[in-house]
N, C-alpha and C positions, 0 to 999 in steps of 0.2 A: 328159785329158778337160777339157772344159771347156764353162761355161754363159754362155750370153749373159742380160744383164737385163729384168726385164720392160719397163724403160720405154726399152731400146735395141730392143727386139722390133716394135714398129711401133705399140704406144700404146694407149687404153681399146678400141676394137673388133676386136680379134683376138678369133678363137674359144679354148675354152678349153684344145685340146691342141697352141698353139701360144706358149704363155707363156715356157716355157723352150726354147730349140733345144740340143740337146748335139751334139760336134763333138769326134772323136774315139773312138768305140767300133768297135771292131772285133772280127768273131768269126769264129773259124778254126774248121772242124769237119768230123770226117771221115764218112763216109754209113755204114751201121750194118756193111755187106759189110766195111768195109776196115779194123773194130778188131778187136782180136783182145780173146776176151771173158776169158781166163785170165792174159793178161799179170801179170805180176809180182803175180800172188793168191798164191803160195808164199812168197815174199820177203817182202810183207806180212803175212803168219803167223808167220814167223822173226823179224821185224826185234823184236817186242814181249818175245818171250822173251828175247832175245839182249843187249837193255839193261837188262834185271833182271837178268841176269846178270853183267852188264858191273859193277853196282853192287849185289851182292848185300848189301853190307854196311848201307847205309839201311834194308834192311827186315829182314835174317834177322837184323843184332846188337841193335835195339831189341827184337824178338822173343823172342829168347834173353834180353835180361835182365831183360824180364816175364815170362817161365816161371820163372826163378829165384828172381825176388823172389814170383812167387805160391808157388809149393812150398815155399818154404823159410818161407812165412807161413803156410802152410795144416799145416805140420808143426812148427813153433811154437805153432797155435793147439789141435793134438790131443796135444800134451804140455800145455799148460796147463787142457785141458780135463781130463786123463787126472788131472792134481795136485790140482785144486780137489775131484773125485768122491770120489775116494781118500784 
């Protein structure tokens, strides 16, 4: 894509939606009969599970050793609760 400048454009009295010319856009599209509306809607459901799981370790082993460190500090803290009462 590309833009031509204003002062190569033709100078102070041009109207104002011809300041910039663009040169180079093009747009391919098909009429609404010839898409298919389900195309790869299955595939893109799968594709998200399937890389979490591909890398379950990022998320289930940070996971697992915040449930550990919380349990084992929450049973830490009702043994020292249990000692101070008693």
């Amino acid at each position: 894509m590309r833009f031509t400048n204003i002062r190569m454009g033709g100078g102070i009295g041009q109207e104002l939606g011809k300041y910039t010319k663009a040169y180079g856009f093009y747009r391919i599209a098909l009429a609404p009969n010839e898409q298919k509306a389900w195309k790869g809607f299955f595939i893109g459901c799968w594709k998200p599970i399937r890389e979490h799981g591909r890398y379950w370790w990022t998320w289930a082993l940070p996971g697992t050793i915040y449930y550990l460190v919380y349990a084992n500090a929450k049973e830490a803290h009702e043994k020292w609760r249990r000692e101070k009462h008693h």
